[in-house]
C-alpha positions in Angstrom: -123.4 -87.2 117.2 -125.2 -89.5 114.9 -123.9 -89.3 111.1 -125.6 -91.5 108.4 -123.8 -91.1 105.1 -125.2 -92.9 101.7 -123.4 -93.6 98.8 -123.4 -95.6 95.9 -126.5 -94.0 93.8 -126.1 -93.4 90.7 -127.5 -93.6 86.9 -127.9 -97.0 85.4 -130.4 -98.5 82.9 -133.2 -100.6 83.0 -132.1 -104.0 84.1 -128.9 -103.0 85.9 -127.7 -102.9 89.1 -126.8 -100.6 91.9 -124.9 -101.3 95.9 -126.1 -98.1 97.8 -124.1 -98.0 101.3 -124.2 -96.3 104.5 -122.0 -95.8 106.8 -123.1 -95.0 110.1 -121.5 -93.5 113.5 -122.2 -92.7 116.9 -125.4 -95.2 117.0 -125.1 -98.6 118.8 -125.0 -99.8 115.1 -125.2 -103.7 116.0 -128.3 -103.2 118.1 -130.4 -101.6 116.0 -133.0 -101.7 113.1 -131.7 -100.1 109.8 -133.2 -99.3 106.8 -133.8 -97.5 103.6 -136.6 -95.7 102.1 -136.9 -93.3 99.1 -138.4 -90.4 97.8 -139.2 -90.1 94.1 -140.3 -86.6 92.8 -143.5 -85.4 93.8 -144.3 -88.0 95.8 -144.3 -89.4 99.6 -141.0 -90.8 101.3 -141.9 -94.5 101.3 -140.2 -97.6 102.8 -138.1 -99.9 100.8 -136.9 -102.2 103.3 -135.9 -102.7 107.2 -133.3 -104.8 108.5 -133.4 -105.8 112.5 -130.3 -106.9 114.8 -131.3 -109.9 114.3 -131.6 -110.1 110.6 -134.9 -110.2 110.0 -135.6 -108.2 107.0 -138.9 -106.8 105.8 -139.3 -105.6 102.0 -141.8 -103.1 100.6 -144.0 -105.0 97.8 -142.7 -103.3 94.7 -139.0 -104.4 95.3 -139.9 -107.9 96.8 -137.2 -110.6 94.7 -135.2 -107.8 93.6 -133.4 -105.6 96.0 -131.3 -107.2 99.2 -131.0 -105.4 102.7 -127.7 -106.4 104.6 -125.2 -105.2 107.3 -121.9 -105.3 108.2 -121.8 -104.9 112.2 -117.8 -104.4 112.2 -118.2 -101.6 109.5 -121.6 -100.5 110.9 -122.6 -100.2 107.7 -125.9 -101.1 105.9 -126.5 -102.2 102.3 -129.2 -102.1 100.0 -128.7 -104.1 96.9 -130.5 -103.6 94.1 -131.0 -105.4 91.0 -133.3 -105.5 88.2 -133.9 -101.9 88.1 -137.1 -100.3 86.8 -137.6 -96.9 85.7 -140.0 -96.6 88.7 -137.5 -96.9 91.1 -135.9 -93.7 90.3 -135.7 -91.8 93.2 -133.4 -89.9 96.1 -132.8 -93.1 98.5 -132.7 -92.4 102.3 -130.6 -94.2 104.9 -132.8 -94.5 108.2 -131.9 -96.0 111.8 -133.9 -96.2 114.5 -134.4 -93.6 117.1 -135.3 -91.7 113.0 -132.1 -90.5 112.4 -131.6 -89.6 108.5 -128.6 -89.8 105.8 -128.6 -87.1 103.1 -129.9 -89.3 100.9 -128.0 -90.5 97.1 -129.7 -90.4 94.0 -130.8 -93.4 91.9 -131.9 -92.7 88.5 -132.6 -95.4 86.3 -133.2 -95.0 82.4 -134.7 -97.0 79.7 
């Protein structure tokens, strides 16, 4: 059974800075393309960023220079760093491996 579990969201202020985790099981974790996306209220599920086997990372535009994909292949656990928040990047953040398996998402609400 495939189990993605996120933590690490939170509320922080404009400027700050979050770590979300997630901690995955029963996936070939080493092998395979990670990621995160989020969901802000009334509005689509979007991508944030991907992260192959073989570290090659992709970033959606809007968090370009300011939030870090990385993985830990002994934990098989992915990261999402994120630093100089906005107030647009409020939103529930998903864990997402491929073969589209989903976390539970962990909510990141930034304030001004």
């Amino acid at each position: 059974q495939v189990q993605l579990v996120e933590s690490g969201g939170g509320l922080v202020q404009a400027g700050g800075s979050l770590r979300l985790s997630c901690a995955t099981s029963g996936i070939i974790f080493g092998m395979n393309t990670m990621g995160w996306y989020r969901q802000a209220a009334g509005k689509q599920r979007e991508l944030v960023a991907t992260l192959t086997g073989a570290y090659a990372a992709t970033y959606a535009e809007p968090v370009k220079g300011r939030f870090t994909i990385s993985r830990d292949n002994v934990k098989k656990t992915v990261y999402l760093q994120m630093n100089g928040l906005k107030l647009e990047d409020t939103a529930v953040y998903y864990c997402w491996a491929r073969g589209d398996f989903w976390g539970q998402g962990t909510q990141v609400t930034v304030s001004s």
